[in-house]
Backbone as JSON, one array per atom type, in Angstrom:
{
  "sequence": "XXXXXXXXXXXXXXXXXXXXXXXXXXXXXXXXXXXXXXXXXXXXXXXXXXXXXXXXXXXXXXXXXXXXXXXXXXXXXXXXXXXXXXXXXXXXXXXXXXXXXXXXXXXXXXXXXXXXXXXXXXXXXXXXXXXXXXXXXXXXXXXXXXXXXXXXXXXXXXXXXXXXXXXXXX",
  "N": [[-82.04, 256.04, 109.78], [-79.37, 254.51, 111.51], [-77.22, 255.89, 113.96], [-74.33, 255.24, 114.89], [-71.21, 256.25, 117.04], [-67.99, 256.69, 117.27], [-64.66, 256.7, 117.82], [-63.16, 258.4, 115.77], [-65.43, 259.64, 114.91], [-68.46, 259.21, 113.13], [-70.03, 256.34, 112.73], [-73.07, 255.35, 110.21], [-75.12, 254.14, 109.82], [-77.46, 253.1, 106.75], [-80.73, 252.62, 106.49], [-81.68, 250.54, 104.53], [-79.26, 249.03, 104.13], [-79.64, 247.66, 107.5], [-81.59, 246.38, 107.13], [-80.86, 244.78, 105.0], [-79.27, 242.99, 106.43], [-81.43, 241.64, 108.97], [-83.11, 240.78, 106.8], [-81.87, 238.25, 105.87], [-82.21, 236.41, 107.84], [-84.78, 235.34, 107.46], [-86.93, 232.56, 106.48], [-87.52, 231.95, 103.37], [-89.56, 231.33, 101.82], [-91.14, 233.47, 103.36], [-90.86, 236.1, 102.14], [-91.74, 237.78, 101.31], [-94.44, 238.14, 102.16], [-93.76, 238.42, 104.82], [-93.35, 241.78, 105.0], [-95.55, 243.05, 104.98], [-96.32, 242.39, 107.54], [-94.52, 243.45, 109.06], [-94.19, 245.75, 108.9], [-96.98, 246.74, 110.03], [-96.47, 245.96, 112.75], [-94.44, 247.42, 113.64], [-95.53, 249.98, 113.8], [-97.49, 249.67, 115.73], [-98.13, 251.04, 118.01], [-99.5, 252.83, 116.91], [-101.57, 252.26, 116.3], [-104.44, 252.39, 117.64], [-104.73, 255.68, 117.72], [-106.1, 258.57, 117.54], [-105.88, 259.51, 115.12], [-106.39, 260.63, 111.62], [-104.73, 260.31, 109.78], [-103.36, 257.9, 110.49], [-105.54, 256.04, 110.97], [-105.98, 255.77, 108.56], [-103.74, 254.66, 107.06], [-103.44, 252.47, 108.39], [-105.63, 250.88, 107.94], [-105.21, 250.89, 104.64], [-102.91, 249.3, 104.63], [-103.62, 247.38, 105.81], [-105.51, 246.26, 103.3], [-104.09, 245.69, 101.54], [-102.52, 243.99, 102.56], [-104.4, 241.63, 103.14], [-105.28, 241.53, 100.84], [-103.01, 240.62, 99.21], [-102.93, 238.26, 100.34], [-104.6, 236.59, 99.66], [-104.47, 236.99, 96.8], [-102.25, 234.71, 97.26], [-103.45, 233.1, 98.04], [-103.49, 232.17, 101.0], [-103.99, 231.49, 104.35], [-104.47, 233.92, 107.18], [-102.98, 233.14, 110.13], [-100.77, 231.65, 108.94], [-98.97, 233.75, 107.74], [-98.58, 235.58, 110.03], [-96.91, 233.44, 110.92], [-94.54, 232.74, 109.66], [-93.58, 235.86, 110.57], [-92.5, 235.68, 112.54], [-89.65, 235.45, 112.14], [-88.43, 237.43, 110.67], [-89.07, 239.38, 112.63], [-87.28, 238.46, 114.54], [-84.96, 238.42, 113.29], [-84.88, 240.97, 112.66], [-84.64, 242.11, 115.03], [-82.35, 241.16, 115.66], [-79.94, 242.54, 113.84], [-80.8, 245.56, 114.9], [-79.86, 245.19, 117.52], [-77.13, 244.8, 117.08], [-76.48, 246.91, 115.1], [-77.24, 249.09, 116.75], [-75.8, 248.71, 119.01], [-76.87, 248.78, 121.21], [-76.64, 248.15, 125.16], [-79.08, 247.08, 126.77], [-81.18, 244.0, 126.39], [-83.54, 243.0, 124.02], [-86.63, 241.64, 123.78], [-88.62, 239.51, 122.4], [-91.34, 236.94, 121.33], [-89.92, 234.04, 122.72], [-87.54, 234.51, 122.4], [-84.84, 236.28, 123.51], [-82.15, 238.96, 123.15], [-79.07, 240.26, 122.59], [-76.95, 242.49, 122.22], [-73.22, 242.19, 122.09], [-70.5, 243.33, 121.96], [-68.83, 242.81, 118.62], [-70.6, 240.28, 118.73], [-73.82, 239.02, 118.77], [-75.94, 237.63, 121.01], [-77.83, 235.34, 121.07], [-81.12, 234.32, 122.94], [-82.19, 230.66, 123.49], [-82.28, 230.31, 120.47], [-82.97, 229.34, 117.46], [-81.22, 228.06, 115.98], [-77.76, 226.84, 115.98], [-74.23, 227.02, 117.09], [-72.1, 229.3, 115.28], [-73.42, 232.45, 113.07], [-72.22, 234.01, 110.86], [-72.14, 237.67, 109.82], [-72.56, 241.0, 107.9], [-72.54, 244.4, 107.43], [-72.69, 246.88, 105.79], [-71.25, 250.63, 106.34], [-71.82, 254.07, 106.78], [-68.26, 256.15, 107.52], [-68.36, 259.03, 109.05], [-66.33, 262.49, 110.11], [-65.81, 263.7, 113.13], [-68.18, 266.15, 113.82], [-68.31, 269.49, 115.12], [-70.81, 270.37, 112.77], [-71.32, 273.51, 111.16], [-73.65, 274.08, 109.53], [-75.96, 272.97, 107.33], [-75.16, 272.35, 104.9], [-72.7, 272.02, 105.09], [-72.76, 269.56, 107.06], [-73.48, 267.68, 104.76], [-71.95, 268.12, 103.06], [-70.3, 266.12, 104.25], [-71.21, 263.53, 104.8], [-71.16, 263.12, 102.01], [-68.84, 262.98, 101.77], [-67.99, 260.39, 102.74], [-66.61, 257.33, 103.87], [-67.12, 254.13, 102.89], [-67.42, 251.61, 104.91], [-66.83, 247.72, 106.42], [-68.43, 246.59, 108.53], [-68.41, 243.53, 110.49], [-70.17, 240.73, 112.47], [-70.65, 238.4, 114.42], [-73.77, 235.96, 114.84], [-74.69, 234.52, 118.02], [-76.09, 231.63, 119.22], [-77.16, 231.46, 122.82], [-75.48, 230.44, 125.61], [-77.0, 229.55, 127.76]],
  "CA": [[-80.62, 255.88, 109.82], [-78.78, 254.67, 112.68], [-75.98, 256.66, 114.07], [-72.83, 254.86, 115.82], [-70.57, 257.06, 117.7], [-66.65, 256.17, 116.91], [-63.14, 258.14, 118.35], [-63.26, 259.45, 115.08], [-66.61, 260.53, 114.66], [-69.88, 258.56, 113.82], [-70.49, 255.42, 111.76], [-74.13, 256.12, 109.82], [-75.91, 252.68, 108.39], [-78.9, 253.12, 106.47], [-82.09, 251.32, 107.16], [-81.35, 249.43, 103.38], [-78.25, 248.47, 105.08], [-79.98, 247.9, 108.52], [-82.75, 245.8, 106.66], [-80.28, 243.36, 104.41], [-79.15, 241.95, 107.35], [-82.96, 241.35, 109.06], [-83.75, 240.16, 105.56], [-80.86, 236.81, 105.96], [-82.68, 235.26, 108.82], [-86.21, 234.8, 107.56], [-87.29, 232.21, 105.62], [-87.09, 232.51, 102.18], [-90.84, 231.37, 101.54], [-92.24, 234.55, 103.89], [-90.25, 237.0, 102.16], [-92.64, 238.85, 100.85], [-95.39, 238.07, 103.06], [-93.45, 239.05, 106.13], [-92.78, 242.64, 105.28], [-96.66, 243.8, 105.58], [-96.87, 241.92, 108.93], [-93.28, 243.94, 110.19], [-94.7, 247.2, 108.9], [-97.94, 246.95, 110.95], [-95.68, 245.51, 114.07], [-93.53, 248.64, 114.23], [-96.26, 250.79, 113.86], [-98.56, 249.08, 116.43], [-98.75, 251.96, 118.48], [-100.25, 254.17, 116.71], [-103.3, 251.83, 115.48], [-105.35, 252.53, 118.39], [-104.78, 256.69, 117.66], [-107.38, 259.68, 116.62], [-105.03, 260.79, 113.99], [-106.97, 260.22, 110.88], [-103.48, 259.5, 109.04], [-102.93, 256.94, 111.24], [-106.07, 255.1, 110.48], [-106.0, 255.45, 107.17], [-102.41, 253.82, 106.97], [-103.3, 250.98, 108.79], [-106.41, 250.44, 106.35], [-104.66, 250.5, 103.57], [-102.04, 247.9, 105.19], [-105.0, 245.98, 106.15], [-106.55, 245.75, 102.47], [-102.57, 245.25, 100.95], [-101.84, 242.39, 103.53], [-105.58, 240.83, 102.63], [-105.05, 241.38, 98.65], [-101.71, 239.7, 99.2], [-102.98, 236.47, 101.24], [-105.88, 236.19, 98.69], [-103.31, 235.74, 95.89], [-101.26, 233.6, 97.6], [-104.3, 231.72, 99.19], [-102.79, 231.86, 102.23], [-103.97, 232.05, 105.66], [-103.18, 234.99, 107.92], [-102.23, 232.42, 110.75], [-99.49, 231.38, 107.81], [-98.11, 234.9, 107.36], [-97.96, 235.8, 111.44], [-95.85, 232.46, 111.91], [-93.52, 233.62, 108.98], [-93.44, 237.13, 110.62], [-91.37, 235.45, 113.83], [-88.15, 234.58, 111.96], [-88.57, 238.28, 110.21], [-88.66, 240.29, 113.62], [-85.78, 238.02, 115.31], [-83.86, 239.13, 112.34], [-84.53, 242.76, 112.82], [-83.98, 242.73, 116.48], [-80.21, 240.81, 115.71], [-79.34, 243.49, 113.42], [-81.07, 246.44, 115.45], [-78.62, 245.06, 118.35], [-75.72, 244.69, 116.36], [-76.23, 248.39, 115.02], [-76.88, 250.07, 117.59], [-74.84, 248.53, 120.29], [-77.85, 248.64, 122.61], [-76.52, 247.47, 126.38], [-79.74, 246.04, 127.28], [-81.81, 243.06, 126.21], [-84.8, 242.58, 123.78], [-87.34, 240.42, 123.89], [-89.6, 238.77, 121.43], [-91.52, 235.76, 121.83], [-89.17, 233.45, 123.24], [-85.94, 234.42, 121.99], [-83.89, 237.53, 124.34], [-81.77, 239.18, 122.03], [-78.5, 241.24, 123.35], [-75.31, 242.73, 121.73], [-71.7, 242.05, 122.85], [-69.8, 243.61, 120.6], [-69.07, 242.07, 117.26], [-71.39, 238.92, 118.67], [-75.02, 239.05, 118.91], [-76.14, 236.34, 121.64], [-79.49, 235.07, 120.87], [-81.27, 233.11, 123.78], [-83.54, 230.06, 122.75], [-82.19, 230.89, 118.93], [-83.19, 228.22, 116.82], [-79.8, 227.75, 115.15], [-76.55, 226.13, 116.22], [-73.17, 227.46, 115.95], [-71.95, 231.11, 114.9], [-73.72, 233.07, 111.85], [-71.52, 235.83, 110.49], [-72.92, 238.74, 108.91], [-71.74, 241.83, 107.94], [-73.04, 245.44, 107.02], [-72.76, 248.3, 105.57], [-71.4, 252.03, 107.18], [-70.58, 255.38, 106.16], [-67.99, 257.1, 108.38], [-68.29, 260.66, 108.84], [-65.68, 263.11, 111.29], [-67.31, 263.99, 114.34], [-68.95, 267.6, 113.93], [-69.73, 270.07, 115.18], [-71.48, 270.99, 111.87], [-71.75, 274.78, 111.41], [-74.7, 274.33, 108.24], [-76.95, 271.91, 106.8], [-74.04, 272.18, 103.65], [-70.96, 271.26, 105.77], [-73.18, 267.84, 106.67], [-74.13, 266.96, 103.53], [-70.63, 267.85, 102.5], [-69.17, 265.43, 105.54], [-71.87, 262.89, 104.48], [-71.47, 262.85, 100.86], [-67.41, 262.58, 101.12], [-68.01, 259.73, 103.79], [-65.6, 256.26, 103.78], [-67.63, 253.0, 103.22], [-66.74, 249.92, 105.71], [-67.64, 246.94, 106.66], [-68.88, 246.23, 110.31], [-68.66, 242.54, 110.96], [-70.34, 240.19, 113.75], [-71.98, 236.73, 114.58], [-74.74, 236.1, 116.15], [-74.23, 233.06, 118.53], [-76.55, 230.92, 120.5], [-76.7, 231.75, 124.01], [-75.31, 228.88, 126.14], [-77.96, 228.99, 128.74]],
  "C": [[-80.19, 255.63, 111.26], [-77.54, 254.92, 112.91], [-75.1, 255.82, 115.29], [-71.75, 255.41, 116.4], [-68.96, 256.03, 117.54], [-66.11, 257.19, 117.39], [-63.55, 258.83, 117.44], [-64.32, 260.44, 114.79], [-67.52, 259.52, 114.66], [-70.1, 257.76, 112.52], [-72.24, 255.54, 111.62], [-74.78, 254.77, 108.85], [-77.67, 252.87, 108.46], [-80.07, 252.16, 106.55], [-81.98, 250.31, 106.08], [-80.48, 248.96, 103.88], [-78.64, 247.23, 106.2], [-80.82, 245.87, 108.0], [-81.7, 244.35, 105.87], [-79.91, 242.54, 105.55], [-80.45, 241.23, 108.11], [-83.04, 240.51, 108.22], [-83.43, 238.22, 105.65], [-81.78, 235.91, 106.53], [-84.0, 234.69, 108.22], [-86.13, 233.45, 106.57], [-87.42, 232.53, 104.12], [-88.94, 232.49, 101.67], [-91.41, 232.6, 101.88], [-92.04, 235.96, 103.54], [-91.3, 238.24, 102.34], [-94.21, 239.08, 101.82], [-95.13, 238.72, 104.28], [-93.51, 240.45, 106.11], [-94.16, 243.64, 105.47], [-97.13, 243.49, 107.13], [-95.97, 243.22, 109.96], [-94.14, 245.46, 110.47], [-95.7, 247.37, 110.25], [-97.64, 246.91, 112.63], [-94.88, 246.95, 114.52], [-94.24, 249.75, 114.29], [-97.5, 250.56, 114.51], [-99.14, 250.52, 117.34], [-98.94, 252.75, 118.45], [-101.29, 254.0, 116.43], [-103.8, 252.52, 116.76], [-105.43, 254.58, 118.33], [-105.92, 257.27, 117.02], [-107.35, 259.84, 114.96], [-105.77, 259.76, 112.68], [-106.16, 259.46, 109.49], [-103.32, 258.53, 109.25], [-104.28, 256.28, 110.78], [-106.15, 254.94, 109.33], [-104.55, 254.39, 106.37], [-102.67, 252.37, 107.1], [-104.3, 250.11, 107.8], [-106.12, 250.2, 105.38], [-103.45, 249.44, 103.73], [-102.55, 246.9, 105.28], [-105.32, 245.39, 104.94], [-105.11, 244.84, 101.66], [-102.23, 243.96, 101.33], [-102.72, 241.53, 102.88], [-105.48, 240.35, 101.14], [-103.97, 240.4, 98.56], [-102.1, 238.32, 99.52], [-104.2, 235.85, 100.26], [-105.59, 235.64, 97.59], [-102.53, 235.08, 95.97], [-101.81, 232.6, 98.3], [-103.79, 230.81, 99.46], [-103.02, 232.22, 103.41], [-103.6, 233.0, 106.49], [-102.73, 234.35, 109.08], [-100.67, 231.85, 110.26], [-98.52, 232.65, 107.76], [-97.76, 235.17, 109.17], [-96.92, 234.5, 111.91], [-94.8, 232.87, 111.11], [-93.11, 234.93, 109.75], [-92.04, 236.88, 111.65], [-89.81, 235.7, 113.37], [-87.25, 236.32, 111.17], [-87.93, 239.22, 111.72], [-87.64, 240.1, 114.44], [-85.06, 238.54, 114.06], [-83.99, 240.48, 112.77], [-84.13, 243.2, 114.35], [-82.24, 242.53, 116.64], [-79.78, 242.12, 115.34], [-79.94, 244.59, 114.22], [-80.02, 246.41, 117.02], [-77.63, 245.26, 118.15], [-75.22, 246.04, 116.12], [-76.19, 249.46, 115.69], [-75.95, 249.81, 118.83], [-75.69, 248.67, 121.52], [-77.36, 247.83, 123.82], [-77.86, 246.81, 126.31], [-80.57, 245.36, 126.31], [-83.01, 243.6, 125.07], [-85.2, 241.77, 123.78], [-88.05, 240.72, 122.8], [-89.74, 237.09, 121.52], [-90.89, 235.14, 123.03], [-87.73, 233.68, 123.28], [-85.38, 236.15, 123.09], [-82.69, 238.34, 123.21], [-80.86, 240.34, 122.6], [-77.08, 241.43, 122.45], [-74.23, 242.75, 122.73], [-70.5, 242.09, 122.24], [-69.67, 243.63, 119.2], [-70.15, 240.86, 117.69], [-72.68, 239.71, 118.56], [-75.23, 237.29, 119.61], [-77.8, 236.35, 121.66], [-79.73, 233.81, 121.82], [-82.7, 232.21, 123.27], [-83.07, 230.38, 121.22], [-82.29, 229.27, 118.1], [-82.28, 227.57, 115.44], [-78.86, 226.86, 116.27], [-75.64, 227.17, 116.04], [-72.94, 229.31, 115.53], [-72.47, 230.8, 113.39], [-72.94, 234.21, 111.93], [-72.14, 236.07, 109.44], [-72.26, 239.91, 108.73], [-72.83, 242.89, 107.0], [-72.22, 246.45, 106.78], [-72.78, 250.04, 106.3], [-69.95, 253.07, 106.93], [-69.96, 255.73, 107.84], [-67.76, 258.97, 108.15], [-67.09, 261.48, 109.84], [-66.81, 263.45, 112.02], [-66.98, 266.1, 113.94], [-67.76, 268.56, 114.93], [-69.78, 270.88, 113.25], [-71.93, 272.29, 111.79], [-73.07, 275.04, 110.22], [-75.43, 272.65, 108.26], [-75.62, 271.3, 105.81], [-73.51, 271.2, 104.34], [-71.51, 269.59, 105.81], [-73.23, 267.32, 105.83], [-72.68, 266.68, 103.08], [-69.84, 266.53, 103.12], [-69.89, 264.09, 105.11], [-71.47, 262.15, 102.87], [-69.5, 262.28, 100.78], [-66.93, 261.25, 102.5], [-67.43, 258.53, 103.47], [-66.53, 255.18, 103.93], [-66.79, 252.54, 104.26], [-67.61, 249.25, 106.01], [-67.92, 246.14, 108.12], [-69.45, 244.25, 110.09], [-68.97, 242.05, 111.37], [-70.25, 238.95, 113.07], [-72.67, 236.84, 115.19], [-74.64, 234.03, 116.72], [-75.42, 232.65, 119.14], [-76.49, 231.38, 121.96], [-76.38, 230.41, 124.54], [-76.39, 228.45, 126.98], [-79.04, 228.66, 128.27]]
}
């Protein structure tokens, strides 16, 4: 979940949320292909760990991804170029939601929030994309229980958080 800080208190969009937007940008062909590449991508640094969880995860990611490209005999050079259009989506919306001041990178593209925009440099579009998500608001705390949250949570006000994401000019 990522938490947004508001006067009133704290806008709260869930990673399903988080994720429909991500989802927009990719290709429509890699849908499904992309989302064992992201997994393994966000969890890169833990492959190289002791933890016997941790390799066993990635193994079973490994045989899932393989089983997958076997019935779709399809190259895994094919699924990592799909993956690109996947992780620039999740970095727009991971900007957008959290309001991150500084920069990401991937590949080629820079990737920075500016309010409602999202300025993507190198973005292989034209033109404004508007998008829009999903977010509970809650009052701001302080929470004296686990209850009271759940309570503050559960009686929480949809809305709908707007942007674009633009081109950068440079």
């Amino acid at each position: 979940m990522i938490v947004r800080p508001i006067p009133s208190g704290l806008q709260l969009i869930t990673q399903p949320d988080h994720a429909q937007l991500a989802r927009r940008s990719r290709a429509s062909r890699g849908r499904r292909r992309s989302s064992l590449t992201h997994a393994w991508f966000v969890y890169e640094r833990f492959r190289t760990s002791a933890d016997p969880e941790w390799a066993a995860f990635f193994a079973e990611m490994a045989a899932a991804r393989d089983a997958r490209l076997e019935a779709l005999r399809l190259p895994f050079d094919e699924l990592e170029s799909d993956y690109a259009f996947l992780r620039l989506g999740d970095l727009i919306s991971l900007a957008f939601c959290t309001q991150a001041p500084e920069p990401s990178r991937y590949g080629r593209w820079t990737v920075q929030a500016d309010g409602a925009r999202v300025v993507v440099g190198s973005a292989p579009f034209s033109g404004a994309v508007p998008f829009e998500v999903q977010a509970r608001e809650i009052h701001a705390g302080p929470f004296r229980s686990d209850d009271e949250l759940r309570a503050a949570v559960g009686a929480a006000v949809t809305t709908t958080l707007r942007g674009e994401v633009v081109r950068s000019p440079g």
